[in-house]
MARVEX-493629 format. One line per field, with one value per residue: x, y, z of N, C-alpha, C in turn; residue number from 0. Coordinates in nm, 3 decimals, padded with zeros to 5 digits. Example, Ala and Ser with C-alpha at 12.3 -4.5 7.8 and 13.67 -1.06 7.14 Angstrom:
2
n.px	(01.319; 01.285)
n.py	(-00.569; -00.225)
n.pz	(00.780; 00.708)
ca.px	(01.230; 01.367)
ca.py	(-00.450; -00.106)
ca.pz	(00.780; 00.714)
c.px	(01.320; 01.290)
c.py	(-00.330; 00.003)
c.pz	(00.780; 00.787)
n	(0; 1)
This chain:
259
n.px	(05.737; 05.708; 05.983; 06.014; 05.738; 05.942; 06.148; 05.997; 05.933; 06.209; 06.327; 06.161; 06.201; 06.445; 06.657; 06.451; 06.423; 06.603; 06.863; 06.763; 06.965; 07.197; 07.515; 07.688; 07.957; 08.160; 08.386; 08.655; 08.855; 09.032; 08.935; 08.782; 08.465; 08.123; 07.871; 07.622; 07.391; 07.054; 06.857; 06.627; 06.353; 06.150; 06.103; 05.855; 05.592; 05.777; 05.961; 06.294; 06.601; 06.916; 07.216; 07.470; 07.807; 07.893; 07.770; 07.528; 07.458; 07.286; 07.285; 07.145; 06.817; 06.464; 06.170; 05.852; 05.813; 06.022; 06.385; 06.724; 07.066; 07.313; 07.599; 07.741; 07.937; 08.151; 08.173; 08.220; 08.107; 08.003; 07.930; 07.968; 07.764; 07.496; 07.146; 06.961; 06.659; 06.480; 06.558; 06.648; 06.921; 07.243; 07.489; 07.830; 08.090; 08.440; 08.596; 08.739; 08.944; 08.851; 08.566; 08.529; 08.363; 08.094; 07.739; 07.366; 07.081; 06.735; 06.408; 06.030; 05.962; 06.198; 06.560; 06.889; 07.282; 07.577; 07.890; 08.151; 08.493; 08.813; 09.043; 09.394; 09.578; 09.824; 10.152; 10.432; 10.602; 10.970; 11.245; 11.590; 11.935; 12.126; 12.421; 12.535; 12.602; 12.759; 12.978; 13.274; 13.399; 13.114; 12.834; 12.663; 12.367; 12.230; 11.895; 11.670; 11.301; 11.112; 10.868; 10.721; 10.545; 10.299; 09.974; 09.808; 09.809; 10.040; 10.343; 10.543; 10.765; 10.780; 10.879; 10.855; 10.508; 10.538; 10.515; 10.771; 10.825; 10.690; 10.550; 10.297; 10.102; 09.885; 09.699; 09.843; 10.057; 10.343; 10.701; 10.780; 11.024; 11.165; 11.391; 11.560; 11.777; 11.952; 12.106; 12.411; 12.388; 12.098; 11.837; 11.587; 11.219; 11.185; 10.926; 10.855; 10.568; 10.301; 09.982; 09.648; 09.349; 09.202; 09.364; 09.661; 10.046; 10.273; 10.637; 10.935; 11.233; 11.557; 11.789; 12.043; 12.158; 12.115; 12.273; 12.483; 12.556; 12.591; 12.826; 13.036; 13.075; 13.154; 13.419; 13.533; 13.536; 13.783; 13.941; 14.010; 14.111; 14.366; 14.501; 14.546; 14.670; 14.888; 15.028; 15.040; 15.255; 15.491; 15.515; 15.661; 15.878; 15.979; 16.071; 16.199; 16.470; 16.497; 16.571; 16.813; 16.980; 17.030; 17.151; 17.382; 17.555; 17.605; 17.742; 17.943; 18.054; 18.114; 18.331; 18.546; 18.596; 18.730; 18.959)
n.py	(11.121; 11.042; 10.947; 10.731; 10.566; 10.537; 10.430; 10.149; 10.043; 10.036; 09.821; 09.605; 09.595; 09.529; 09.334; 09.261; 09.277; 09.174; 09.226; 09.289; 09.342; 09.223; 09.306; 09.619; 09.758; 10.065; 10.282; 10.537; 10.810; 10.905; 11.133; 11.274; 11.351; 11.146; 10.970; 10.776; 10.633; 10.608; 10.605; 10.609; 10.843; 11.056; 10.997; 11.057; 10.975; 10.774; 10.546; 10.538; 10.445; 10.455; 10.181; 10.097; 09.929; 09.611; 09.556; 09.651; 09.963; 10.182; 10.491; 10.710; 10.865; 10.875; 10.987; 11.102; 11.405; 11.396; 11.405; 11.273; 11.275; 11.059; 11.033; 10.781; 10.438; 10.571; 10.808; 10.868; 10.973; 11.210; 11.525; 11.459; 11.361; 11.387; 11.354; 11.307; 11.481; 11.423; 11.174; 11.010; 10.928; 10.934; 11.081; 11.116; 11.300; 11.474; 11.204; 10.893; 10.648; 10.527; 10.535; 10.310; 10.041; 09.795; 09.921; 09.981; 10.010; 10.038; 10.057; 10.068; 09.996; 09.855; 09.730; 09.800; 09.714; 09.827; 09.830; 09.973; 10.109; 10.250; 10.465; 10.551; 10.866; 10.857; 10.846; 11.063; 10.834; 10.792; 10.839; 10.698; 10.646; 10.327; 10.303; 10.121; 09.900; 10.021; 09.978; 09.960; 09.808; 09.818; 09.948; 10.035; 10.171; 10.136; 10.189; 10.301; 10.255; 10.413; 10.369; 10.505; 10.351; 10.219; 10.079; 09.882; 09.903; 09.903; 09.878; 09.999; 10.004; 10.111; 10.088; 10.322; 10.231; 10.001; 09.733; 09.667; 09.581; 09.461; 09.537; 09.430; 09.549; 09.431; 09.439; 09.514; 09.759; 09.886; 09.973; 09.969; 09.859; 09.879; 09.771; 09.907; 09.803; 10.006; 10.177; 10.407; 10.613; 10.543; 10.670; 10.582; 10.601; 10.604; 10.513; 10.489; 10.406; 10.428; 10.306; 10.265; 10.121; 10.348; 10.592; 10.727; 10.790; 10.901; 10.939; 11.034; 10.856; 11.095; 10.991; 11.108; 11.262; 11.053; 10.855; 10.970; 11.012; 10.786; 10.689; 10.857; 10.752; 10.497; 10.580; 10.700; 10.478; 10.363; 10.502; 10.490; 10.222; 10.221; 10.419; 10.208; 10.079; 10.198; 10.254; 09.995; 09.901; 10.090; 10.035; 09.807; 09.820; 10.018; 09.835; 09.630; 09.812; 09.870; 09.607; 09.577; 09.744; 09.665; 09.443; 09.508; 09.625; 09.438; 09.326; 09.480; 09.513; 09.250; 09.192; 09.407; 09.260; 09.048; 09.180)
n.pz	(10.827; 10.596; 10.519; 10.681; 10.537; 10.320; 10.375; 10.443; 10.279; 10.131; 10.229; 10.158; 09.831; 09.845; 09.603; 09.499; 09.176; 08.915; 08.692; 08.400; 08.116; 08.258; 08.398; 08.422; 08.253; 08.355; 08.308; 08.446; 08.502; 08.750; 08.920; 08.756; 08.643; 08.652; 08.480; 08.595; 08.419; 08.385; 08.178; 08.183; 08.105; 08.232; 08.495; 08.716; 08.969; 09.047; 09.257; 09.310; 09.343; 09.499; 09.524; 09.702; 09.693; 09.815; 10.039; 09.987; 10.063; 10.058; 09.888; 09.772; 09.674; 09.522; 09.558; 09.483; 09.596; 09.763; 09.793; 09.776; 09.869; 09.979; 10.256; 10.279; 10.284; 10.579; 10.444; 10.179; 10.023; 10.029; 09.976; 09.686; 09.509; 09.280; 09.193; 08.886; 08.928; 08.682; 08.544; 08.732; 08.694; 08.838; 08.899; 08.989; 09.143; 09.103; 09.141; 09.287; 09.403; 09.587; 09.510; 09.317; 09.259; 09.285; 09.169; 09.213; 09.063; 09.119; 09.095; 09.075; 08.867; 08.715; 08.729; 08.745; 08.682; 08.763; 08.734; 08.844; 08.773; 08.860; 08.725; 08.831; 08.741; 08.515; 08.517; 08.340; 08.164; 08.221; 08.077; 08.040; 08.015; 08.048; 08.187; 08.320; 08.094; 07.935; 07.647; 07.509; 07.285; 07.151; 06.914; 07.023; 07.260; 07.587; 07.659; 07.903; 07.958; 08.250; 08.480; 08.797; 09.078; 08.989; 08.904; 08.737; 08.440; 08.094; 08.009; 07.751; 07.442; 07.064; 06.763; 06.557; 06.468; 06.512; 06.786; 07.003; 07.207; 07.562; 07.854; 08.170; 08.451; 08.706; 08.955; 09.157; 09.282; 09.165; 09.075; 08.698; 08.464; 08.139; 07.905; 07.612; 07.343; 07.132; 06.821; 06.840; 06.624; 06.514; 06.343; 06.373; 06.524; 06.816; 07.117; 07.412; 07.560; 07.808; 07.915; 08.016; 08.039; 07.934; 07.888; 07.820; 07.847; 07.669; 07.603; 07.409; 07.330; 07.347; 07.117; 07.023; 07.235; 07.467; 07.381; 07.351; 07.633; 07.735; 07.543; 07.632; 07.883; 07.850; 07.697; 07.917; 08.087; 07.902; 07.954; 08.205; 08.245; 08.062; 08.187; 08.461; 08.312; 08.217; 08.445; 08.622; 08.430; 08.487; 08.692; 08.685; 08.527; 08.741; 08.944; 08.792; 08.743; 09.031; 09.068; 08.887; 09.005; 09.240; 09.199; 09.040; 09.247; 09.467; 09.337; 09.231; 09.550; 09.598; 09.428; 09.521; 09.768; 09.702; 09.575)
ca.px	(05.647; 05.772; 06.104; 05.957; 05.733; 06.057; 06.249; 05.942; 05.957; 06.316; 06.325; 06.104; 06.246; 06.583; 06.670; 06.319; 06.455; 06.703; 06.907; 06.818; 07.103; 07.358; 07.627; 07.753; 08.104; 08.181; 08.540; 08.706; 08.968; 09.049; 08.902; 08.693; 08.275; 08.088; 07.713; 07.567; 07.215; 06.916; 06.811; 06.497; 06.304; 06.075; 06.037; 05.752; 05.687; 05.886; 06.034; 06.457; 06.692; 07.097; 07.293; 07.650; 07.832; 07.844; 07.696; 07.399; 07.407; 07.171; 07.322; 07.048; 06.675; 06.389; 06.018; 05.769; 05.913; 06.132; 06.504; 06.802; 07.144; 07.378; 07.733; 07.786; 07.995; 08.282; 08.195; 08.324; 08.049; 07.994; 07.913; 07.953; 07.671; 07.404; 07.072; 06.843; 06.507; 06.391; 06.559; 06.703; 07.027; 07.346; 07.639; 07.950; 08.219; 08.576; 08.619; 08.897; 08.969; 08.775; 08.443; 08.515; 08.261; 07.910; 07.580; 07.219; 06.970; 06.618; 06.311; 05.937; 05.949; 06.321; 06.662; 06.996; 07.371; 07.683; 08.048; 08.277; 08.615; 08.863; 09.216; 09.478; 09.631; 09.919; 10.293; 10.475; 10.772; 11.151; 11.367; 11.752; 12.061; 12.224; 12.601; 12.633; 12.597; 12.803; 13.113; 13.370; 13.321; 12.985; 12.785; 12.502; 12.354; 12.129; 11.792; 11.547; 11.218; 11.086; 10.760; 10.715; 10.415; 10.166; 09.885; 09.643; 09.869; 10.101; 10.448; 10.568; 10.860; 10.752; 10.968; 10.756; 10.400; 10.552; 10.553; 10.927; 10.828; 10.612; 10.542; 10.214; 10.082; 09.741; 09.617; 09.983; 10.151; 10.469; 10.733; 10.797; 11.126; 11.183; 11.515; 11.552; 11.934; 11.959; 12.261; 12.406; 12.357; 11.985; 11.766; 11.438; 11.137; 11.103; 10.826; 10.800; 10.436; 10.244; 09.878; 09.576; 09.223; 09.126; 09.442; 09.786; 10.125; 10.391; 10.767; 10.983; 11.347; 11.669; 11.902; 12.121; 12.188; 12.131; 12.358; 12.640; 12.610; 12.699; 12.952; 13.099; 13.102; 13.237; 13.561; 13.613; 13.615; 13.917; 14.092; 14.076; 14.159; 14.512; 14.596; 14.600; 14.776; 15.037; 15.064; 15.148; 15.385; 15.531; 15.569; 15.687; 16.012; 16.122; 16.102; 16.337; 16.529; 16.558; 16.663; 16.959; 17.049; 17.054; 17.276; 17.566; 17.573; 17.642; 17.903; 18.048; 18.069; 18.212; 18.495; 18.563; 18.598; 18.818; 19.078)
ca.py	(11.009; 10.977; 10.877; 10.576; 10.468; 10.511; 10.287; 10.072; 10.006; 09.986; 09.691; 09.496; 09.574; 09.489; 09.190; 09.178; 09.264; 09.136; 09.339; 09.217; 09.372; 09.194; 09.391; 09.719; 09.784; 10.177; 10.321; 10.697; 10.846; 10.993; 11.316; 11.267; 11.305; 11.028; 10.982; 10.634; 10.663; 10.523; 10.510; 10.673; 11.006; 11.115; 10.926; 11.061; 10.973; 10.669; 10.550; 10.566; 10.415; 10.367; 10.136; 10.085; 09.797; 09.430; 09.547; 09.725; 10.107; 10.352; 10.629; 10.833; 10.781; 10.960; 10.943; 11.199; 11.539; 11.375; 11.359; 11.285; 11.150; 11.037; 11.001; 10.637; 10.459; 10.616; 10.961; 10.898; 11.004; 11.372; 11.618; 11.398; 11.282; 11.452; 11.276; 11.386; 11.485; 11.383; 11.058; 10.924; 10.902; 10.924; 11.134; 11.099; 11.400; 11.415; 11.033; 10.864; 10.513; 10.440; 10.504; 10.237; 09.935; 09.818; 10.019; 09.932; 10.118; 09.984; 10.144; 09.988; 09.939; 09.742; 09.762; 09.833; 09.693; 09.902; 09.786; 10.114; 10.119; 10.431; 10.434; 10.658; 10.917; 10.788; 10.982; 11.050; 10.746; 10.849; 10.698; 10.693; 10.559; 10.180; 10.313; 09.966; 09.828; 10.075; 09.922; 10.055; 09.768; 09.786; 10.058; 10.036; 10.182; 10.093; 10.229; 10.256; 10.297; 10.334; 10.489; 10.446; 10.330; 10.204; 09.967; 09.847; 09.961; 09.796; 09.917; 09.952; 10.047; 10.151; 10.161; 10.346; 10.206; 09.878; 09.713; 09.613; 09.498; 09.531; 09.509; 09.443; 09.522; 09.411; 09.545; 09.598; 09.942; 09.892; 09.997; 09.925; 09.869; 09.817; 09.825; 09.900; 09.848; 10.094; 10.241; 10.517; 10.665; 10.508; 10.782; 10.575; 10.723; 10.533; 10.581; 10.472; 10.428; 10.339; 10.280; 10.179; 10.122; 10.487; 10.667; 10.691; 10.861; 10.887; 10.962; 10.987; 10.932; 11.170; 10.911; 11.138; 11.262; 10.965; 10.744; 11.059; 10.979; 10.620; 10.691; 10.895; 10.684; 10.410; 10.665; 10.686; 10.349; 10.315; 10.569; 10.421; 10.099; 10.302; 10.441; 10.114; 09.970; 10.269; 10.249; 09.894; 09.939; 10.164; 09.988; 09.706; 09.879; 10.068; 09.712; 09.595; 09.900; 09.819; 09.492; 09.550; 09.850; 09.549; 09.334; 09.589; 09.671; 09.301; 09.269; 09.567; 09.460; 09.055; 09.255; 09.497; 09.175; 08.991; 09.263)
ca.pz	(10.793; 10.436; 10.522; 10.768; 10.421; 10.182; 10.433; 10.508; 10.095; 10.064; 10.309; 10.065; 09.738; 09.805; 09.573; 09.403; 09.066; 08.855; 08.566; 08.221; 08.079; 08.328; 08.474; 08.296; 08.285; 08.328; 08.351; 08.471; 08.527; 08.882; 08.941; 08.692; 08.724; 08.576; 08.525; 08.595; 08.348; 08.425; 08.059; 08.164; 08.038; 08.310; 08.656; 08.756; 09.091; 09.029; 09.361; 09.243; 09.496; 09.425; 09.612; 09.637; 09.720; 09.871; 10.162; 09.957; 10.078; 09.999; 09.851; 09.716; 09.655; 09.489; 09.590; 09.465; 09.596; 09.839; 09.726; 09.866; 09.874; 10.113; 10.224; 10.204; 10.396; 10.585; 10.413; 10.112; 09.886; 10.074; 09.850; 09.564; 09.480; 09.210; 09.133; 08.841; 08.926; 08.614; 08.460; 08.813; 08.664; 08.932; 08.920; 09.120; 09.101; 09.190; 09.153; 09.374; 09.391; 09.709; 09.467; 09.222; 09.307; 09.203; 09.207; 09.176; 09.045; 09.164; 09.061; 09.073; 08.723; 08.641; 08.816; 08.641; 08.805; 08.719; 08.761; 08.843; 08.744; 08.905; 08.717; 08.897; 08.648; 08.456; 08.486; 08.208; 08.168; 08.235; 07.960; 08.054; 07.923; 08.142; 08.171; 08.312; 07.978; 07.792; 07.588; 07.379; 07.172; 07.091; 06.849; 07.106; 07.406; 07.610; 07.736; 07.990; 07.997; 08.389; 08.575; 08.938; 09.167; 08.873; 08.837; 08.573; 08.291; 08.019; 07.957; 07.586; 07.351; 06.960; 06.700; 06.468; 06.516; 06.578; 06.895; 06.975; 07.374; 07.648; 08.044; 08.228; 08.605; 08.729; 09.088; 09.259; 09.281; 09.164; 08.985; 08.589; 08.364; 08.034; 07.835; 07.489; 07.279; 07.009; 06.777; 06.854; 06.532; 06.523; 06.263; 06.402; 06.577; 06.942; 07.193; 07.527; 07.591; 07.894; 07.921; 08.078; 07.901; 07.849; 07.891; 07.789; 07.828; 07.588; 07.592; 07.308; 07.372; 07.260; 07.087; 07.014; 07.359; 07.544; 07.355; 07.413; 07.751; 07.750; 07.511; 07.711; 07.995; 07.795; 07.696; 08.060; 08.127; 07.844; 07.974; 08.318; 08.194; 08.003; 08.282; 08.488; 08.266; 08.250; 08.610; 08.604; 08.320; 08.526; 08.870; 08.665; 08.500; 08.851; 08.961; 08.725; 08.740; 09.149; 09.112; 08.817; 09.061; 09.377; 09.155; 09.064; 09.392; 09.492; 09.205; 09.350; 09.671; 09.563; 09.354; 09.642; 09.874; 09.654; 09.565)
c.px	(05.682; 05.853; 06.077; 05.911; 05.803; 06.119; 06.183; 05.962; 06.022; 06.306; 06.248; 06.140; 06.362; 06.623; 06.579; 06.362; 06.559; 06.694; 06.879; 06.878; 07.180; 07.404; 07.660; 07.887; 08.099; 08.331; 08.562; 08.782; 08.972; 09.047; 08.849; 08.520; 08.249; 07.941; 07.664; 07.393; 07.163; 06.848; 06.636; 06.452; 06.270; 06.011; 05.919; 05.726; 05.722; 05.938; 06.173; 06.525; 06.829; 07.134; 07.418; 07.742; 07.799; 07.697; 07.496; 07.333; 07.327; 07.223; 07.267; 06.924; 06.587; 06.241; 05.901; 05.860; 06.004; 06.265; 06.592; 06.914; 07.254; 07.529; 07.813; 07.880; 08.156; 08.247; 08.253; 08.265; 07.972; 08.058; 07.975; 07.895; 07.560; 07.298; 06.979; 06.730; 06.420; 06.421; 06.627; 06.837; 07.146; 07.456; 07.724; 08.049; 08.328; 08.593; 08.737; 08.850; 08.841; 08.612; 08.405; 08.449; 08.164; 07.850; 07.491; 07.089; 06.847; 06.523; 06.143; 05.905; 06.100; 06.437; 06.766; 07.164; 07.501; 07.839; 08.153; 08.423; 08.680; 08.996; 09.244; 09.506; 09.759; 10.036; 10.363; 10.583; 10.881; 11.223; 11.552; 11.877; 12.100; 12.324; 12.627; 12.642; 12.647; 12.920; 13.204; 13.399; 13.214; 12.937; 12.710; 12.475; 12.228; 12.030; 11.674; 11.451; 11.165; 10.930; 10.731; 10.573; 10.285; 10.129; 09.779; 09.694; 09.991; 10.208; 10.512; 10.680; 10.793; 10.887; 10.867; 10.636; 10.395; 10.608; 10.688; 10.908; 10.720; 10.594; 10.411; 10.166; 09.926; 09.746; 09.716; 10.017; 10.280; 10.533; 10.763; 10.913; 11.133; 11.280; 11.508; 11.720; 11.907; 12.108; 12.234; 12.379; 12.207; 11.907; 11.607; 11.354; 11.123; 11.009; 10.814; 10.645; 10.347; 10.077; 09.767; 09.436; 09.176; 09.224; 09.559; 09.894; 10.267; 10.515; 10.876; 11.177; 11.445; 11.783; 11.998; 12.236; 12.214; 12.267; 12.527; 12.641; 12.676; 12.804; 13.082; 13.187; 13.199; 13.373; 13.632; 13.653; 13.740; 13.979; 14.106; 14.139; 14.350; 14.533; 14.635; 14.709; 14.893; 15.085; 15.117; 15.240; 15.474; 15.600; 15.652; 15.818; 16.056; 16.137; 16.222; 16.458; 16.585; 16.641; 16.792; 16.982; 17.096; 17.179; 17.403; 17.587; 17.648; 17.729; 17.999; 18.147; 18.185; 18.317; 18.590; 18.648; 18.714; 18.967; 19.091)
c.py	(10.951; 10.912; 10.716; 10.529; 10.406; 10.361; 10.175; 10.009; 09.978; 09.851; 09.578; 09.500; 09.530; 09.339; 09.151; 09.182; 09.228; 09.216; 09.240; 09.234; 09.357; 09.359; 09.528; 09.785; 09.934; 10.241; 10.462; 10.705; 10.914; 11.112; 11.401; 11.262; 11.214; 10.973; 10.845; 10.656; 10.530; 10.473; 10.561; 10.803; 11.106; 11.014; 10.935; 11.065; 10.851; 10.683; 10.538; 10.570; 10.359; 10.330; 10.106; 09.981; 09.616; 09.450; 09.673; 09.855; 10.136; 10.451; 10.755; 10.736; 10.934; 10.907; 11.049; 11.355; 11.558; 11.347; 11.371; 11.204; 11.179; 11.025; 10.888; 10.587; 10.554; 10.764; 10.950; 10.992; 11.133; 11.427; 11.593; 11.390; 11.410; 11.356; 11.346; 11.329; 11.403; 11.260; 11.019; 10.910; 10.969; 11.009; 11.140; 11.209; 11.382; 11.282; 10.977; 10.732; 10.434; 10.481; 10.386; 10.102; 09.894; 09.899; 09.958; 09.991; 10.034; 10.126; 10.033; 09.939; 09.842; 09.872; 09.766; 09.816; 09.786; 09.881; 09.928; 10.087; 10.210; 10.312; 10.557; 10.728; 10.883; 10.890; 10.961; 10.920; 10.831; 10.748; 10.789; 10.606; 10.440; 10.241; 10.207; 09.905; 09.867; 09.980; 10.010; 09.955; 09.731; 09.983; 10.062; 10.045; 10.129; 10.152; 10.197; 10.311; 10.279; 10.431; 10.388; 10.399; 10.339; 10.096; 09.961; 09.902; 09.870; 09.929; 09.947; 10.024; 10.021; 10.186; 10.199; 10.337; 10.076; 09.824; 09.637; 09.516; 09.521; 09.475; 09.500; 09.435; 09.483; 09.520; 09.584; 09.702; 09.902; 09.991; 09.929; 09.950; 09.803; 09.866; 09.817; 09.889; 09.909; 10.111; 10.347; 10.673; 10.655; 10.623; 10.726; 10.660; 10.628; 10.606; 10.492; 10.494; 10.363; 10.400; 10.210; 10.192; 10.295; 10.601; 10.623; 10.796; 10.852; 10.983; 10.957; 11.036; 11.003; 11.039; 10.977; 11.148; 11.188; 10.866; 10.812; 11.006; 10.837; 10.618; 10.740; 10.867; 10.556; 10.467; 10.644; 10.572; 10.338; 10.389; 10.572; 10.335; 10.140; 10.381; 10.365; 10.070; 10.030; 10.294; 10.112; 09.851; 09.996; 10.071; 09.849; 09.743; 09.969; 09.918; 09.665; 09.666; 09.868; 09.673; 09.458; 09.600; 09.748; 09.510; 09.375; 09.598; 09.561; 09.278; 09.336; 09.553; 09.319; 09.130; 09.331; 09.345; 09.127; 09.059; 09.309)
c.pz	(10.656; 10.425; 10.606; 10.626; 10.312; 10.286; 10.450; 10.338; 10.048; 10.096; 10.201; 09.873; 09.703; 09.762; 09.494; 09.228; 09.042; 08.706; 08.480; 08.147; 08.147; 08.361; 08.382; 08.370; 08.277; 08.410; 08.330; 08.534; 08.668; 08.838; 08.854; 08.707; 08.601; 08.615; 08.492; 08.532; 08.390; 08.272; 08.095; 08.154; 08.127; 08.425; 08.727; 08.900; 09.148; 09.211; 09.307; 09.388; 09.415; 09.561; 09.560; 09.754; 09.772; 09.971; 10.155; 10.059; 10.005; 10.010; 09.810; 09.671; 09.612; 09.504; 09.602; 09.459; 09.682; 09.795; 09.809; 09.831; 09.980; 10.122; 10.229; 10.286; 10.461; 10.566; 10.286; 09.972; 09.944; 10.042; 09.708; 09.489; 09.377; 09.124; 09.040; 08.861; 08.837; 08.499; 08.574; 08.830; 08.783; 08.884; 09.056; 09.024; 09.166; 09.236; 09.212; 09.370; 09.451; 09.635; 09.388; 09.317; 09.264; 09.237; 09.115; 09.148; 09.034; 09.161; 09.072; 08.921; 08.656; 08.759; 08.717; 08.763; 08.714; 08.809; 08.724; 08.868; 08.765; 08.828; 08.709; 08.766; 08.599; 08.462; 08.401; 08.279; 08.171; 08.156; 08.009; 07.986; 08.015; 08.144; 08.215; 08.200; 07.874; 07.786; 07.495; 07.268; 07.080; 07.044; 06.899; 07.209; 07.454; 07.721; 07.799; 08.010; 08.146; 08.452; 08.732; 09.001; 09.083; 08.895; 08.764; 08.471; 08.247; 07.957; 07.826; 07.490; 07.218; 06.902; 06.543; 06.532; 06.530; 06.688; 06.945; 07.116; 07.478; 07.790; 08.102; 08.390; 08.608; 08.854; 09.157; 09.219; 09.272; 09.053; 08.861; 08.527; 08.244; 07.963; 07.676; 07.451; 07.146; 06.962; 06.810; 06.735; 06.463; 06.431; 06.365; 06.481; 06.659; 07.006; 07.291; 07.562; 07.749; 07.913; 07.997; 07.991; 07.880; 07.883; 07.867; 07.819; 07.732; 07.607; 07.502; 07.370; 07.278; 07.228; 07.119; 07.156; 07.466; 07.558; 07.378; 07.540; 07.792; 07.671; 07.528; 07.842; 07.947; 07.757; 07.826; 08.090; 08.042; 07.929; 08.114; 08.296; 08.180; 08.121; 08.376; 08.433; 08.238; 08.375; 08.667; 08.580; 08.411; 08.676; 08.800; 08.586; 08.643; 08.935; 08.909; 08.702; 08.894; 09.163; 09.009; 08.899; 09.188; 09.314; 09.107; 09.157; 09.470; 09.425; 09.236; 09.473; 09.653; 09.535; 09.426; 09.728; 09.844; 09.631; 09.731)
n	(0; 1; 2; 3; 4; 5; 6; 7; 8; 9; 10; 11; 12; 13; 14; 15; 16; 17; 18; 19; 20; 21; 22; 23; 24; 25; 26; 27; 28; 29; 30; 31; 32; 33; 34; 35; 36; 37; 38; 39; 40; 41; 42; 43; 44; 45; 46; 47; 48; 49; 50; 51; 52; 53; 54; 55; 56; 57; 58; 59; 60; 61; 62; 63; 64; 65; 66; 67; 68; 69; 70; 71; 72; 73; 74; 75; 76; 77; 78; 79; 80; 81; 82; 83; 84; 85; 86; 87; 88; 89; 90; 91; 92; 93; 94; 95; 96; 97; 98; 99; 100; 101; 102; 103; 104; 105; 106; 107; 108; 109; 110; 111; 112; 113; 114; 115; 116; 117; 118; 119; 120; 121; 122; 123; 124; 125; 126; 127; 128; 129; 130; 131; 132; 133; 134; 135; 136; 137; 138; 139; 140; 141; 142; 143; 144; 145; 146; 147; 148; 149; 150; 151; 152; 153; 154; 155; 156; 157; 158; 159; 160; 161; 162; 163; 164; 165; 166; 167; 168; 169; 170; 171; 172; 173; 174; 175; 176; 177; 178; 179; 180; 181; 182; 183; 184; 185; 186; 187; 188; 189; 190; 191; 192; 193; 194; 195; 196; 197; 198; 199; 200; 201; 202; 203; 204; 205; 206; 207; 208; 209; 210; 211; 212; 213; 214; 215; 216; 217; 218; 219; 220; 221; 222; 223; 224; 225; 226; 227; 228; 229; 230; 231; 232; 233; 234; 235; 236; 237; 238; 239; 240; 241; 242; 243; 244; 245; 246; 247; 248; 249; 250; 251; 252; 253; 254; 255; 256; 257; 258)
């Protein structure tokens, strides 16, 4: 019988209030819990109803010594969910993407709207050396910062605590590159950084090491190069070596003919 008057009650409150503090932005990290407050002390026996999304679920509700919350659609918010008894206030645990959305906290005394934000966990960056870009006339290699299958974060090279470059994704999953040219003798302090509003990962690369490897690679290329070109050298004197050896042969021959 309680549950018929809660529902006969929701049906008419939905929509009657409006937030006087607008929207509230709240952001977490995947797999993170995160407590949506009510901002109130003692409910009493406050009716306390959360909804969640467009399509205004009911996720949990409080009404005297009736409590309860639900799994929302799909299932996504089973055994999630934790409402307090005694200020209303919402928790969601183990946070995954598919929670981020609005919620509405409706009460007979004022309502409250909350804008949820999920950002994935960030992987460290991979900084590497270009060997396409090494030279053997240049003092400089060149590197790459890269992380795979990211969105809502901003790419960034530091030299020091100054920003040298940077990359930004919005809502796509992609991947990110960013190249840096350094010396190979470089003393500075880089940092590969990538970020999203309440987290970060940093990467600091090995000059030293890195820039061995392209200089390495650049060696090879000379000493492919020098050996082309002693292999040419080469086919290009038994050449000329075959064709004096043709033309005695022929002089031979005429002098032979004649005597």
């Amino acid at each position: 019988m309680v549950h018929l008057l809660v529902l006969f009650y929701l049906w008419h409150l939905v929509g009657v209030f409006a937030d006087p503090d607008g929207l509230k932005s709240v952001s977490v990290m995947e797999g993170d819990s995160v407590t949506l407050n009510s901002g109130l002390t003692d409910i009493d026996d406050d009716l306390i109803l959360w909804w969640f999304g467009a399509e205004n679920t009911l996720i949990a509700f409080n009404f005297g010594n009736e409590r309860s919350t639900e799994d929302g659609p799909d299932g996504r918010f089973r055994d999630r969910l934790k409402l307090d008894h005694q200020t209303g206030s919402l928790t969601i645990t183990h946070i995954s993407t598919e929670h981020a959305g609005d919620y509405q906290l409706q009460t007979d005394r004022m309502s409250k709207s909350f804008s949820l934000t999920v950002y994935a966990r960030l992987p460290v960056p991979v900084i590497s050396s270009d060997s396409s870009n090494c030279s053997s006339s240049s003092s400089s290699c060149s590197l790459v910062c890269s992380v795979l299958n990211v969105s809502h974060v901003t790419l960034s090279w530091f030299k020091g605590n100054s920003l040298l470059s940077s990359i930004s994704v919005s809502d796509l999953s992609i991947s990110l590159s960013l190249p840096l040219e350094v010396e190979y003798q470089d003393k500075n302090t880089y940092s590969c950084v990538l970020n999203n509003p309440i987290s970060n990962q940093t990467r600091h690369p090995n000059i030293t090491q890195l820039c061995h490897t392209c200089a390495g690679t650049a060696a090879r290329l000379i000493s492919e190069v020098h050996a082309r070109e002693s292999e040419a050298e080469l086919r290009l004197v038994i050449t000329v070596l075959m064709c004096v050896t043709a033309a005695v042969l022929m002089l031979n021959d005429v002098r032979a003919t004649r005597a």
